[in-house]
C-alpha positions as CSV (number, residue, x, y, z in Angstrom):
1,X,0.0,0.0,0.0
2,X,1.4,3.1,-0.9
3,X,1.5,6.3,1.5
4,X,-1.3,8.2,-0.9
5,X,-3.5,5.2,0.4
6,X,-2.7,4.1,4.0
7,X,-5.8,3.6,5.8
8,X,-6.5,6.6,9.3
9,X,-5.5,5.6,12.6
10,X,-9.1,5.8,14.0
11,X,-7.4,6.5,17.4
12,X,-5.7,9.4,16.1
13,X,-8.4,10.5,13.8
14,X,-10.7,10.9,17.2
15,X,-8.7,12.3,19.0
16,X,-7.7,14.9,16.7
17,X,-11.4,15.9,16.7
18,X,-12.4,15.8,20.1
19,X,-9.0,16.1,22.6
20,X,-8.8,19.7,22.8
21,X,-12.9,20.4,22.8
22,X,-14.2,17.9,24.8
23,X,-15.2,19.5,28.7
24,X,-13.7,16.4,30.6
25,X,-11.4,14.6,28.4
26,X,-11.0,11.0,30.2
27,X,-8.9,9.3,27.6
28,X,-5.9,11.4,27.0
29,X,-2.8,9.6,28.3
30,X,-0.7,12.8,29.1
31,X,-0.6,15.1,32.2
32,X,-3.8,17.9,32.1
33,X,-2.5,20.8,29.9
34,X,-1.1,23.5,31.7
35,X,0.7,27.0,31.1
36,X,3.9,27.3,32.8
37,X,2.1,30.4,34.6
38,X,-0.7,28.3,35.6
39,X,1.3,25.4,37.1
40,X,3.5,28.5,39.5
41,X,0.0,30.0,40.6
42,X,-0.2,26.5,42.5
43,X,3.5,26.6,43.6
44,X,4.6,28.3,47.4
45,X,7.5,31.0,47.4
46,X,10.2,28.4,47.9
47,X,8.7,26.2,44.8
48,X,8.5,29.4,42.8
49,X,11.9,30.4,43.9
50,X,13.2,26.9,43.1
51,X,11.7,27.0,39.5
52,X,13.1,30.7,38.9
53,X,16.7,28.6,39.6
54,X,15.8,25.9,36.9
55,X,18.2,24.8,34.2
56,X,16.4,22.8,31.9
57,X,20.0,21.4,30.5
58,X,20.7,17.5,30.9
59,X,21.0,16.3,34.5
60,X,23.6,14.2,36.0
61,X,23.8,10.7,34.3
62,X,22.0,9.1,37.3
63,X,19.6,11.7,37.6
64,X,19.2,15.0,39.2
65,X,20.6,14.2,43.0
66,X,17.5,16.3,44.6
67,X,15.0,13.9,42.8
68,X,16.8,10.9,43.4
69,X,16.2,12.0,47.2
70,X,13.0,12.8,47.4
71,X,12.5,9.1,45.9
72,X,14.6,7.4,48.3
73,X,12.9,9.2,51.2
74,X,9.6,7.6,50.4
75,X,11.2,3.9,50.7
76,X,12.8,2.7,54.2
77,X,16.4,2.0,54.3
78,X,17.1,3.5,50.3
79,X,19.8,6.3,49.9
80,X,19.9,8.7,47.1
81,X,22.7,7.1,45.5
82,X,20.8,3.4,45.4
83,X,18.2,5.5,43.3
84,X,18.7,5.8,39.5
85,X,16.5,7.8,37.2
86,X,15.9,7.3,33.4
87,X,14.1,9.6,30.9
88,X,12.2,7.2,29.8
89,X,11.3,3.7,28.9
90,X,14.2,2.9,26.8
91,X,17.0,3.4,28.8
92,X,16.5,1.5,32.0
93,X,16.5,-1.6,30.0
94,X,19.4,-1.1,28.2
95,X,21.4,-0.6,31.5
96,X,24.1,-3.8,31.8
97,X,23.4,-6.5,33.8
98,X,26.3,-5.9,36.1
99,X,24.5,-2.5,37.5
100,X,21.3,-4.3,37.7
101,X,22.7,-7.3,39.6
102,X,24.2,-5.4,42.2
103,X,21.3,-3.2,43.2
104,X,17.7,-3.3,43.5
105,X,16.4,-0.8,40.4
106,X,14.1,2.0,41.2
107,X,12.5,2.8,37.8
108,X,11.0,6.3,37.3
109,X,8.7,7.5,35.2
110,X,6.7,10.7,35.2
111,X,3.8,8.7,36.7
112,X,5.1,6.0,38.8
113,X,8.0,4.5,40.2
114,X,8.9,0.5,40.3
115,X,11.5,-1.3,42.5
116,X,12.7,-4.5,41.0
């Protein structure tokens, strides 16, 4: 089948038509849309303070060493530096063996994180 003729992606298709009119949209798979103004109205001084500090360069490879403590403080007896953080799904299996054998993996993602 040649581009000209490949058949829609009904998925996309409907939600190109209803994602950014619907009142309550129930099916999207991404964070509720926000402006960057809207999401500091929400923040304290010290949050908005912290964001005004924000480099949105690349972290350290592990990840950022503030965020890899806040997730060890939410498990008992895990230190920041048994926490490492990946961008997304494709790197934390590509990690060797040898790192994964000699830790337990804390997998992050923006909505959850795993240990393994």
């Amino acid at each position: 089948m040649s581009a000209n003729h490949m058949k829609d992606f009904s998925l996309e298709v409907y939600m190109s038509k209803w994602e950014f009119v619907a009142k309550y949209n129930l099916s999207g798979s991404d964070a509720q849309n926000m402006t960057l103004g809207e999401l500091l109205a929400l923040a304290n001084d010290a949050d908005r303070a912290a964001f005004d500090k924000l480099s949105l360069a690349y972290t350290e490879t592990w990840g950022a060493p503030a965020l890899r403590e806040e997730i060890a403080g939410t498990y008992d007896g895990v230190d920041a530096r048994d926490v490492l953080c990946f961008a997304g799904a494709e790197e934390g299996p590509g990690m060797p063996s040898s790192i994964c054998a000699a830790a337990t993996i804390y997998g992050c993602s923006a909505t959850r994180c795993t240990a393994s």
